[in-house]
C-alpha positions in Angstrom: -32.0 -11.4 72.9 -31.7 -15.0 70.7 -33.3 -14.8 67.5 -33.4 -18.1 65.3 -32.8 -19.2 62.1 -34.2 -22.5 60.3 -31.9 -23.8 57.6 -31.3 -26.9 55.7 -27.9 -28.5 57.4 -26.0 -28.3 53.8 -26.3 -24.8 53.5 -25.7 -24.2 57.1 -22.1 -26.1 56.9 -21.0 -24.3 53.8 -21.8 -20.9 55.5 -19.6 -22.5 59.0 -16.8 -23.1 56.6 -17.0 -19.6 54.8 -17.0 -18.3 57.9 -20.3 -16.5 57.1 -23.6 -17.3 56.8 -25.0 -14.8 53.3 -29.0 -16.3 53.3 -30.6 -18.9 52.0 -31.8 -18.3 48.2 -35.7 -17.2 49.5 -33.8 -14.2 51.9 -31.3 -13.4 48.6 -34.4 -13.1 46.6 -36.1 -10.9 49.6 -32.9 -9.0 50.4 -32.4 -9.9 54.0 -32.0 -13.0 55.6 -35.1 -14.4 57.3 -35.6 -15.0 61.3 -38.0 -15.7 63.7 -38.1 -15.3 67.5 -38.5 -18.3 69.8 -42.3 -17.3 69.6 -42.1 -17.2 66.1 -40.2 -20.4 65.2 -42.4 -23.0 65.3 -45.1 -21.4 63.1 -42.4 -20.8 60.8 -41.3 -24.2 60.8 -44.5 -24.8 60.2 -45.4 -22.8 57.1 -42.2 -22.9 55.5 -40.3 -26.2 56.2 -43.3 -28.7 56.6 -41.7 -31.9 56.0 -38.5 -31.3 55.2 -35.5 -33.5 57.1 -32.2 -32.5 57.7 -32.7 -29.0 59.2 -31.2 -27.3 61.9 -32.1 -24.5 64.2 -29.6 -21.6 64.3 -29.4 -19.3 67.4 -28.4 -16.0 67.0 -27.4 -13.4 69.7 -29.6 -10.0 68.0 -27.7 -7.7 69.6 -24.2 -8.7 68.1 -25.8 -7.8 65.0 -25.9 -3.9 65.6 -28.3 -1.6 63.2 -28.5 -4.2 60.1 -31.2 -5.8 62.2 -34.5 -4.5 61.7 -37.3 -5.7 63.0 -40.5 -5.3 60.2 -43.9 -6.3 60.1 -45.0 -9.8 58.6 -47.3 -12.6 59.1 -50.1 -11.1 60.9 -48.3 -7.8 61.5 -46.2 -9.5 63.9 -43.1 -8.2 64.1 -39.8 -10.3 62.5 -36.4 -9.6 62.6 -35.0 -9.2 59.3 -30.9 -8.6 58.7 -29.6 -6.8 56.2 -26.2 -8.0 55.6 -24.6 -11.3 55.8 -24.1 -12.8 59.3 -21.1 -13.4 60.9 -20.2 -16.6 62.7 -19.2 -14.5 65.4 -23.1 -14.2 66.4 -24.1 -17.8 66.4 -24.3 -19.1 69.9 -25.4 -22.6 68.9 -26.8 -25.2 66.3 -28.8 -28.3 66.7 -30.6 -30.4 64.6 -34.3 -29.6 64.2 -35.9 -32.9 63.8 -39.3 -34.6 62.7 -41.9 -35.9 65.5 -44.2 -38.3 64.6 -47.1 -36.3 64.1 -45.5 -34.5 61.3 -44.3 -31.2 63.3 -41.0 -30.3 64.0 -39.1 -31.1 67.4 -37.9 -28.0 68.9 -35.5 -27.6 71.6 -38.1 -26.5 73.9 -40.5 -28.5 72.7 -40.9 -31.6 75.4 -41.3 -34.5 72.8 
């Protein structure tokens, strides 16, 4: 299964040149590091990154990521996958810019434009 993560493209390069990825400050201050499924994503994109340039979306194989994944209710009771631990490079399968469309919303992958 891919999960994703949203994340400004500074932080996301610092983490690549670490070698690890330890959260953006809101998932230090929560104690996990924040994802959303493909589902997910664009609502979260949505709610939490309205407006903001310069992001990229992060995709994650869950299942390299053993037991520190849990997935735990949230918006809605939906369930989100939440890791416990820093993330290794090793999991990434890809990044891509996550631009802005006109209309204000961001431009997914699968998101014809």
């Amino acid at each position: 299964m891919i999960i994703y993560k949203i994340a400004p493209a500074a932080l996301w390069r610092q983490a690549e040149a670490a070698g690890v990825f330890t959260g953006a400050p809101v998932d230090r201050a929560d104690g996990f590091i924040h994802f959303s499924t493909r589902e997910q994503a664009e609502e979260t994109a949505a709610k939490h990154f309205a407006g903001q340039t310069d992001l990229l979306l992060i995709a994650i194989d869950a299942d390299a990521l053993g037991e520190a994944l849990k997935w735990e209710p949230s918006r809605g009771g939906a369930l989100f996958p939440h890791l416990y631990g820093s993330l290794p490079m090793s999991a990434v399968l890809w990044s891509r810019p996550l631009p802005i469309r006109p209309d204000g919303r961001h431009l997914f992958a699968w998101t014809a434009p």
